[in-house]
N, C-alpha and C positions, 0 to 999 in steps of 0.2 A: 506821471511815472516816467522817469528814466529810462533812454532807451539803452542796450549792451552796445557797449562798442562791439569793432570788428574783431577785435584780438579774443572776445569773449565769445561769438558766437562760431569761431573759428573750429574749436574740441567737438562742438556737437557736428558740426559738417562732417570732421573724417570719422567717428563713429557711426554715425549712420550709414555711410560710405563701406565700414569693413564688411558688414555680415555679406554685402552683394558680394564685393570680390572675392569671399569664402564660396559664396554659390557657384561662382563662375569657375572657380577651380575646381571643386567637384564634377562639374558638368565635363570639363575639361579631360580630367583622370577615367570616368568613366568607360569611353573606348577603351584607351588605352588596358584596362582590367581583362574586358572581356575580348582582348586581342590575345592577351597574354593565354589565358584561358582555353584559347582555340589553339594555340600552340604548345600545351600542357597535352589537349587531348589529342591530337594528334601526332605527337609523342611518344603517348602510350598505345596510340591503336602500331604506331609504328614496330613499336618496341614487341606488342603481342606478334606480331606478323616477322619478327626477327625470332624470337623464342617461338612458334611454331615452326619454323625448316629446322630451326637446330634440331627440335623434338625427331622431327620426320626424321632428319640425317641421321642421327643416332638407332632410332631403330630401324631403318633401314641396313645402318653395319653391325647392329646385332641380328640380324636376319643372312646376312652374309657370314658373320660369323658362325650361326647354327650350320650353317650349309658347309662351310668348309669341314666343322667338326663333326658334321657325320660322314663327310667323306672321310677323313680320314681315320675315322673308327671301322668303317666298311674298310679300309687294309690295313687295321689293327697295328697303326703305327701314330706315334706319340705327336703331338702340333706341337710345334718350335713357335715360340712368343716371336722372335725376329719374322719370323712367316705370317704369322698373325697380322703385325705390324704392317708389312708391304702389300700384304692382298685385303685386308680390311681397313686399317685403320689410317694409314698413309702419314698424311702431317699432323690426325689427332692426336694423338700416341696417349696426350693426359685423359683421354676421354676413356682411356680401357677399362679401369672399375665399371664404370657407368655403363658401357657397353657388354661387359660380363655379365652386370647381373641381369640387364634386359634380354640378354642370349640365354643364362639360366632360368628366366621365367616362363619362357619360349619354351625351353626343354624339358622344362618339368612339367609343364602343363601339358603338352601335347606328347610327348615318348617317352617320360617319366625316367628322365634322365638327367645328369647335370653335368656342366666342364669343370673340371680342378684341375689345380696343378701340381705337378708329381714333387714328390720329395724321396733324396737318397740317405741313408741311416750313414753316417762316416766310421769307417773303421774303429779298431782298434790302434792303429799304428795315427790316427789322426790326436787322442788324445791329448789331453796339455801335459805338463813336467807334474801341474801338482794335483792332478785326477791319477797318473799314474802311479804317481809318491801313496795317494790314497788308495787306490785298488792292493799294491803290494800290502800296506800296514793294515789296512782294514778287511781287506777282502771285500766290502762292497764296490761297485762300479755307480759313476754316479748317471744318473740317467742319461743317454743321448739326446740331443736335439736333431731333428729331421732338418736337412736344409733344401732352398726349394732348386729345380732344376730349370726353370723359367721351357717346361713344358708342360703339356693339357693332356689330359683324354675323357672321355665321355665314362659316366660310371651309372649303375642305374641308383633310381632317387628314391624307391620304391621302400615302405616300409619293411625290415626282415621278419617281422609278426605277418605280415600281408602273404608274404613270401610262402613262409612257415605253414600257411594257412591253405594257398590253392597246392600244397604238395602234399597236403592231408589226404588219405585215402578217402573215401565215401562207398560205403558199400553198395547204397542204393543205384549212384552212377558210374559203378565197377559194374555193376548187373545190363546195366543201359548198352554199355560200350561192349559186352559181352554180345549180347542180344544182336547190336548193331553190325559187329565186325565176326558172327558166325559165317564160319566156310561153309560151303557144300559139302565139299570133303573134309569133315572134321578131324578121320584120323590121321593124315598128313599133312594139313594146316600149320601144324605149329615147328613140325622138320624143316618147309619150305619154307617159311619164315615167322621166326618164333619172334620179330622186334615188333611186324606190323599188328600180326593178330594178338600181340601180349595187354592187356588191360589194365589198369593202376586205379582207376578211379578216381583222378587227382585233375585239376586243374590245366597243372606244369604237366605234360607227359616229356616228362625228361626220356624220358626209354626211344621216343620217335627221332631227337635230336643223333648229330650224323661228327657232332664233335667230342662225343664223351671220350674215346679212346686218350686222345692231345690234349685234353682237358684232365683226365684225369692221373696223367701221369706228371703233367704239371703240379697239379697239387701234391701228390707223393714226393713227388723232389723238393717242393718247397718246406710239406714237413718235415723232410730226415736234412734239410737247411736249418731248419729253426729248433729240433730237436738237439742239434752237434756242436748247439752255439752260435748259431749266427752263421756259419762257416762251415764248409766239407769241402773236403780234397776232394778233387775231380777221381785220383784212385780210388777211394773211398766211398764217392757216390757210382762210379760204374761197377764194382764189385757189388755194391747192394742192389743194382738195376738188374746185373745178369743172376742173381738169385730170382727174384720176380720175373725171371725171362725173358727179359729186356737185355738182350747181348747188341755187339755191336751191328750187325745187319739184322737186328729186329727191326721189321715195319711198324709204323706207324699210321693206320687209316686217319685221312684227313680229313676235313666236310667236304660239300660237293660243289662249296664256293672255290676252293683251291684248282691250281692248274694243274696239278699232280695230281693221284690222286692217296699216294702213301708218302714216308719217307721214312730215312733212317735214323735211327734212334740222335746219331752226331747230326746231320739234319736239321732235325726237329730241336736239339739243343740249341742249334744256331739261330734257328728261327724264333725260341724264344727268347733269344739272346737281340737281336732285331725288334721285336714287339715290347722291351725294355722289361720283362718277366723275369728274367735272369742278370746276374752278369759274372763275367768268367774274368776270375785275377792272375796275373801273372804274381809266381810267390819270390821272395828277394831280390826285385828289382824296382829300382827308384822311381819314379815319377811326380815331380813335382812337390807337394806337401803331404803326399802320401809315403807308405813303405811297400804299394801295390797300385803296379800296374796295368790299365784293361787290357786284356786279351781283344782281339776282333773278332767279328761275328762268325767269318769265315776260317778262324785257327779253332774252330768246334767241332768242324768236321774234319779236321786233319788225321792222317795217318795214324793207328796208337804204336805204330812204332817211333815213334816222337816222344810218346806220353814220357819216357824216364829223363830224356835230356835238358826238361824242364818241369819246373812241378809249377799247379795249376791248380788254385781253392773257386769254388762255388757260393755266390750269395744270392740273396734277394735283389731282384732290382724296382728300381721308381714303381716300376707300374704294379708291380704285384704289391707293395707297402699301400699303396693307393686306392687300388681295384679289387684286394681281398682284405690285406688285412693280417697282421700278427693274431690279432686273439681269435679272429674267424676260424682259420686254420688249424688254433691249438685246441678250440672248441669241438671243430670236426673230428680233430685226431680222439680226443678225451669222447666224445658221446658215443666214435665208433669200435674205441677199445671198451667203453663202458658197458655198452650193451653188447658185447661176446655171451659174455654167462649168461645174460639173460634172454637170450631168441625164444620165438616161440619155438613147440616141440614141430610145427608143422615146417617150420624153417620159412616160408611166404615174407614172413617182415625182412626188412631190412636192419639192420644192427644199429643204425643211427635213429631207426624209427622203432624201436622196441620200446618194449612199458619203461613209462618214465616213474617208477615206483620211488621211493625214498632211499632204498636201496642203490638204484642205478646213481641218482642225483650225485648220492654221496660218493661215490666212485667217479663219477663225471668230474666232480669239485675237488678229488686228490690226485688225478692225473692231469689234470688243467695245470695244478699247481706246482704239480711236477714238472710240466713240461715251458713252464716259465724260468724254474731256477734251472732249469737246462740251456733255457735260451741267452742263462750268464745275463740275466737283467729282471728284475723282480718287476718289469711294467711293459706289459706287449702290447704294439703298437696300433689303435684301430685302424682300419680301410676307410 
């Protein structure tokens, strides 16, 4: 037999030869894999241990953020987002969603509260060329848009059914509190103080609180605001104040957090005027893209021998459209005219809290509606 030359046994040599140096290159890559590998995972342990501070830092400045915002609800004055900025947030400034809503969750959970931000209703004299071309031809007005103020204040988060509910009378726990807060001296008990020993049976004892006076003259003024169109002359609303016997050196009892512990009616306008509850317009003078200028806080208590040398309208401000609310206010006004005719004979209930029969309802639903097309806009704003 024939032996191969060398040229023929040459093919089989290098194939034999590939499969090892396939081996070897495997063996070769192997580290290299699992190098990779080790730098993949400590990459992401890295990565976790960067994405944990960010988490801390951020709720750390929603934590600062709640604390500012209750301080400054404790002097019932508005937080400026530039404020925000410098004492919480510094160079994060894009992290504020994020920081809101974790400061929201903060506050709802534990004080049953939340931050917004306020928004002011813009005039009539703000309108466009062709809203007001429509209001003349049509007589409708086309809806506002509220725009924001790039300020907060704390509101409560509380359901108004929840609300509705601990201000329920109970007769059972009318009798409790009875029993509990009997004088010795029964028949002068209630001369000496008729607010401590009075009983309601209710959850809310609104009766014990030391701010109804300022609170509720607040809301009076805000309805004969929202009643008049949006808008009342300052003549107009101090003529209706000194009917209700609110002249100009009527006192105003304040709570017992005040350093005062009354003030005067101009005062206490200016203080609402401060607390962003009000605001006071100067009438035909310019300012800007307006055809009304703010009055200052301190031209509320001025002289009224002033009053004729300039005229002066009255509106809502941020914090009341925020904090209560167009249709809360129209609601109250409507439930507490509704129920006049109907008190009991004993006179005990209250007007807002009288039988809600079919009868009241439908009187509640015709002065709501009334007091919407008064407000010159067929859509009251919620709080």
């Amino acid at each position: 037999m024939a032996r191969p030359t060398r040229s023929q046994r040459a093919p089989a040599a290098s194939q034999s030869q590939a499969p090892r140096a396939t081996r070897a290159g495997s063996s070769r890559r192997a580290p290299v894999e699992e190098d990779s590998e080790e730098e993949e995972n400590i990459q992401m342990d890295a990565d976790d241990d960067d994405g944990d501070k960010a988490d801390e830092e951020l709720e750390k400045k929603a934590r600062d953020l709640v604390r500012l915002a209750l301080f400054h609800e404790q002097r019932r004055t508005p937080l400026r987002r530039d404020e925000i900025t410098k004492k919480v947030l510094g160079s994060s400034g894009r992290t504020f969603p994020t920081i809101l809503m974790l400061a929201n969750k903060h506050l709802r959970d534990t004080f049953g509260m939340e931050l917004v931000e306020l928004h002011s209703m813009p005039s009539d004299k703000d309108m466009s060329e062709k809203d007001a071309e429509m209001l003349k031809n049509t007589g409708v007005k086309k809806k506002a848009t509220a725009t924001g103020t790039k300020s907060f204040i704390l509101r409560s988060y509380l359901d108004p059914a929840l609300i509705e509910l601990a201000c329920t009378p109970d007769q059972e726990l009318k009798e409790l509190e009875q029993q509990e807060n009997r004088d010795e001296n029964e028949e002068f008990a209630e001369d000496d103080n008729p607010v401590s020993t009075r009983s309601t049976g209710s959850l809310f004892a609104w009766h014990n609180t030391d701010q109804l006076p300022s609170v509720g003259i607040l809301y009076v003024i805000l309805a004969l605001i929202l009643v008049e169109g949006r808008v009342i002359s300052d003549g107009d609303l101090r003529a209706i104040l000194k009917r209700l016997q609110l002249s100009v050196n009527a006192s105003v009892p304040l709570s017992s957090q005040s350093t005062s512990g009354s003030l005067t009616i101009d005062a206490h306008l200016a203080q609402l005027m401060r607390q962003g509850y009000l605001e006071k317009l100067k009438v035909g003078t310019t300012s800007g893209k307006g055809g009304n200028k703010r009055a200052r806080a301190t031209q509320a208590a001025a002289n009224a021998d002033d009053a004729h040398l300039q005229a002066f309208e009255w509106r809502w401000g941020p914090r009341a459209l925020g904090e209560i609310g167009e249709r809360a206010v129209a609601l109250f006004v409507a439930e507490f005219m509704a129920g006049l005719p109907g008190q009991e004979e004993d006179g005990e209930e209250d007007a807002v809290g009288a039988s809600q029969d079919e009868g009241t309802q439908k009187r509640v639903q015709h002065i709501f509606k009334g007091i919407e097309r008064a407000a010159a806009s067929g859509n009251l704003l919620e709080g």
